[in-house]
C-alpha positions as CSV (number, residue, x, y, z in Angstrom):
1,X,3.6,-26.1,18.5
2,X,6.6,-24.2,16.7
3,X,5.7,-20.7,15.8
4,X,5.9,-19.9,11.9
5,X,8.7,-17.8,10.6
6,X,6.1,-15.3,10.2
7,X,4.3,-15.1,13.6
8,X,8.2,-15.0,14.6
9,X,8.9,-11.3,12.6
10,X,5.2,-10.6,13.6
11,X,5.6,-10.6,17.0
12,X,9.0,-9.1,17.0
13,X,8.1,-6.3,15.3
14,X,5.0,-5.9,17.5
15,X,7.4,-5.9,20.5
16,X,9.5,-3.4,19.0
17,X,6.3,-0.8,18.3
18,X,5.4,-1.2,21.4
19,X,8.8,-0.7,22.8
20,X,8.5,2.9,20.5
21,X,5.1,3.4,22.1
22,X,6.4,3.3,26.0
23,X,9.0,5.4,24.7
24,X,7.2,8.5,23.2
25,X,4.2,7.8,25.7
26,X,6.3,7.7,28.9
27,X,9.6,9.2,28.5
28,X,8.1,12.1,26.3
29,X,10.3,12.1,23.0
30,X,8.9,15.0,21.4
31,X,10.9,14.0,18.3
32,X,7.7,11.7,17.2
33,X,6.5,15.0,15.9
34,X,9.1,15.0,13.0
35,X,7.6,11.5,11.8
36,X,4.4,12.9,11.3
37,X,5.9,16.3,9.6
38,X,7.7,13.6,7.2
39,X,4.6,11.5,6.4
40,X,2.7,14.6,5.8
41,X,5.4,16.2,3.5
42,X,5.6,13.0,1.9
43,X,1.8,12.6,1.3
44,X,2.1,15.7,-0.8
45,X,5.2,15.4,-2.0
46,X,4.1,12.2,-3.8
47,X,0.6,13.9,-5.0
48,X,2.3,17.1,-6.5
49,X,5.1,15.0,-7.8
50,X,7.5,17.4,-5.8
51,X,10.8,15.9,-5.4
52,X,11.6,18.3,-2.6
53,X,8.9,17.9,-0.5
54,X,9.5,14.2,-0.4
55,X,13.0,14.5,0.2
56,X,12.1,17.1,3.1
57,X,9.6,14.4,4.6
58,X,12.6,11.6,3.8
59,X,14.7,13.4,6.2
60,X,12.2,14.6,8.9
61,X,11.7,11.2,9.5
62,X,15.2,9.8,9.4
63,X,15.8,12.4,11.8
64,X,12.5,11.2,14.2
65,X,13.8,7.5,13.9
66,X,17.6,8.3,14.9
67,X,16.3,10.1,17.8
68,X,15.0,6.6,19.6
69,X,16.6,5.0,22.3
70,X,14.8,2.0,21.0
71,X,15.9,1.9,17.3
72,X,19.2,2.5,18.4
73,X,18.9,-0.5,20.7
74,X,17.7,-2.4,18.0
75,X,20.1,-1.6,16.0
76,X,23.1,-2.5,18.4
77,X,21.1,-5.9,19.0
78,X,21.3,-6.7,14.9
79,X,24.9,-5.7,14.7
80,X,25.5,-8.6,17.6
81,X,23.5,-11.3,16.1
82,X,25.7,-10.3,13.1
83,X,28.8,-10.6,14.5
84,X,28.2,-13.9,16.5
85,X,26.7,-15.3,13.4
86,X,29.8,-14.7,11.6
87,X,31.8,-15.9,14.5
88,X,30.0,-18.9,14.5
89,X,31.6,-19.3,10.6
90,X,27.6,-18.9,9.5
91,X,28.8,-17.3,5.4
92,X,27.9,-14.0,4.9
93,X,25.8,-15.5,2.1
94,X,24.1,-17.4,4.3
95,X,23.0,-14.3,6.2
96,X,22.1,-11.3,3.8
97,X,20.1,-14.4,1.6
98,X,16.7,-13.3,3.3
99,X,17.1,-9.2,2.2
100,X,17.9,-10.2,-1.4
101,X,15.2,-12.5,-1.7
102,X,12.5,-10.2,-0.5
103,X,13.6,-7.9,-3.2
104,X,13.0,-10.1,-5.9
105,X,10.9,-8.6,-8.2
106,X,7.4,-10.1,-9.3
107,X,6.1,-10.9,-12.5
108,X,3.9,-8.2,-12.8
109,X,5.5,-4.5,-14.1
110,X,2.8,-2.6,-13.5
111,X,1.5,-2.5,-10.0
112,X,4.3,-2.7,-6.9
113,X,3.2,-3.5,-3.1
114,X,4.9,0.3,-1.2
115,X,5.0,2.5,1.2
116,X,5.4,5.6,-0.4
117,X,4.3,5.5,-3.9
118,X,1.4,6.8,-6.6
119,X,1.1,4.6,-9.5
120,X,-0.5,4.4,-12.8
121,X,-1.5,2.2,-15.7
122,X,0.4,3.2,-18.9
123,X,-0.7,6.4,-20.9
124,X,-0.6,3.6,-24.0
125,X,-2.8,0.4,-24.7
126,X,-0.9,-2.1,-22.4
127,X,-1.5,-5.8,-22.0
128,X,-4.3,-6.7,-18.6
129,X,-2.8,-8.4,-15.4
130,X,-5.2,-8.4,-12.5
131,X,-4.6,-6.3,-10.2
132,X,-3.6,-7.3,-6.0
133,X,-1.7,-4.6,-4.6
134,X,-1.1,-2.2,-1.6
135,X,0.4,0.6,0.3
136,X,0.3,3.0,3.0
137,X,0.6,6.8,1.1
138,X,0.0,7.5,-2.5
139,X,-2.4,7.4,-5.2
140,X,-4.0,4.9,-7.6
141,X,-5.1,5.5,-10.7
142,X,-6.4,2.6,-13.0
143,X,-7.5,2.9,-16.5
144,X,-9.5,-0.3,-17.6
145,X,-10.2,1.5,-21.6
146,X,-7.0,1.0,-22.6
147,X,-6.6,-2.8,-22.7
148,X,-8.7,-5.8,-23.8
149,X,-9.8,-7.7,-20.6
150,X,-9.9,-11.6,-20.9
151,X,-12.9,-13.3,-21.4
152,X,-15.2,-14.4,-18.2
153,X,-14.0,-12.8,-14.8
154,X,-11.2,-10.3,-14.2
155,X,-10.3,-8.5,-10.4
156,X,-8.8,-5.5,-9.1
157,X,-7.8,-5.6,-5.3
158,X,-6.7,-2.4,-3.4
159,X,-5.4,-1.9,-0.1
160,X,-4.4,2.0,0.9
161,X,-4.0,3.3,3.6
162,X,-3.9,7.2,2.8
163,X,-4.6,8.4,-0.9
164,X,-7.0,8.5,-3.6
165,X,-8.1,5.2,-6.1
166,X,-9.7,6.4,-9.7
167,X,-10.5,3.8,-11.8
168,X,-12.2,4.2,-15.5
169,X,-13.9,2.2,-16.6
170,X,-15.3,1.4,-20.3
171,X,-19.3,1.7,-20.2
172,X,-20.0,-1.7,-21.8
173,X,-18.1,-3.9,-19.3
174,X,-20.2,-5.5,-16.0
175,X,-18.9,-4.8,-12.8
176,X,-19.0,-5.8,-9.2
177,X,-18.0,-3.5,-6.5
178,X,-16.9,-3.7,-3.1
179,X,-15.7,-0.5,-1.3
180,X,-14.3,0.4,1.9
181,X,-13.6,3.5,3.4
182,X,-12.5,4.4,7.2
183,X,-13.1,8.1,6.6
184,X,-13.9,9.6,2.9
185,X,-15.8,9.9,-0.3
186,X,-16.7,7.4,-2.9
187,X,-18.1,8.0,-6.1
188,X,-19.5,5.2,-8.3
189,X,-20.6,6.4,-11.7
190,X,-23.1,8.9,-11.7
191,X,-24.2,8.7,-8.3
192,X,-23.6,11.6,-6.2
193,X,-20.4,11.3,-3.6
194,X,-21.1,9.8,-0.5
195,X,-19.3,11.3,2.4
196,X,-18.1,7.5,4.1
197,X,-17.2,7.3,8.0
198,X,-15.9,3.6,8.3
199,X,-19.0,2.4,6.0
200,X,-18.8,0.2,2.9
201,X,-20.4,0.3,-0.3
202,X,-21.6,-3.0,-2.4
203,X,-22.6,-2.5,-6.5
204,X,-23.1,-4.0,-9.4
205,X,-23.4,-2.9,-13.0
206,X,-24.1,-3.8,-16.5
207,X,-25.7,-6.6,-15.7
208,X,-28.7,-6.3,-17.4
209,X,-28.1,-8.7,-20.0
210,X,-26.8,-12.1,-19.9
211,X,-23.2,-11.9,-20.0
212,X,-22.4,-16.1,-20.3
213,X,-18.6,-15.9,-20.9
214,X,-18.1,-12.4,-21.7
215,X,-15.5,-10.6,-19.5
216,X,-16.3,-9.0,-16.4
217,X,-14.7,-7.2,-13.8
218,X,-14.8,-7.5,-9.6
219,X,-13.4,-4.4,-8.1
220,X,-12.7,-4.7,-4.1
221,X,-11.2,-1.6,-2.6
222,X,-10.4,-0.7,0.9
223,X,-8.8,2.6,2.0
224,X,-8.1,4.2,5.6
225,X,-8.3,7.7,4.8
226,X,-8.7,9.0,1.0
227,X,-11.1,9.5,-1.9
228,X,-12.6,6.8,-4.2
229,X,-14.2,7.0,-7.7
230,X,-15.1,4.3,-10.2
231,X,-16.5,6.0,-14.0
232,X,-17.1,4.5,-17.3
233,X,-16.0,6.8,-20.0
């Protein structure tokens, strides 16, 4: 059976991590070190909103990636599909079609799936979209008390890999929670932080009533390493 466009990148990239892997395990490219010194100076950069630091961590890990063999290889290996591509008469259209349609822009203005980012609900009453997004570094912060949810069942969906989620919520609106942390605290409502080594957390709230069509709220939340609170206020 043909393989999916997707298994296809999948693998490739796969091949090409562990390609990086035999490189820094075996041949001992102590460069990897700068990656790490980048990521970490991002990580802050982004928290404390210092342009510096994340410019700092931008270039320790440009520098970490030129210093691979391997990306280098892969590079060289792009620029001759490339060329034989376009010596084959394929328009250069044809070719860079892929990169502009992945960044096409969604619907929603709000919430963006990257890397490197910390994002926020508007400081002003703004209009509800649910929420499916996620990243590797950066902080979430979602304020839920200044917009007017639909009626009947609204969801939040969070995938982070390092960085804190806060979400506020107003104290009248039922809830459903589902948190995962690899290593962390959580904090739901008043209950006192729970220190989380790759445990999970299930809750409900404001259910106490019969809330027939009313609007309610699922929150599901999964982060690697970072912080996680849920208030009313």
């Amino acid at each position: 059976m043909n393989r999916s466009k997707t298994e296809r990148t999948t693998l490739w990239i796969m091949a090409f991590a562990l390609l990086v892997f035999l490189e820094t395990g075996l041949f001992g490219n102590g460069n990897v070190i700068f990656f790490f010194l980048g990521a970490i100076a991002m990580y802050f950069g982004l928290q404390r909103r210092s342009k510096w630091l994340v410019l700092s961590g931008g270039i320790f890990i440009v520098i970490a990636l030129l210093s691979l063999w391997s990306l280098r290889l892969l590079i060289f290996g792009m620029l001759i599909y490339l060329v034989i591509r376009l010596w084959k008469g394929t328009p250069a259209e044809e070719i860079m079609r892929p990169l502009k349609e992945t960044t096409r822009e969604t619907q929603n203005g709000i919430w963006k799936d990257r890397l490197f980012s910390s994002q926020s609900t508007p400081f002003t009453s703004y209009e509800w979209q649910d929420v499916h997004v996620q990243g590797m570094v950066g902080d979430f912060y979602i304020d839920v008390t200044d917009t007017v949810l639909p009626k009947q069942t609204s969801f939040i969906s969070i995938r982070q890999g390092f960085g804190r989620v806060k979400i506020e919520l107003p104290y009248d609106l039922p809830v459903r929670i589902h948190c995962s942390v690899l290593f962390g605290e959580c904090r739901l409502f008043d209950l006192t932080p729970k220190r989380l080594l790759n445990e999970s957390i299930h809750m409900k709230d404001g259910y106490d009533r019969t809330i027939g069509t009313e609007a309610e709220l699922i929150i599901s939340i999964a982060v690697r390493f970072g912080d996680v609170e849920v208030i009313r206020k």
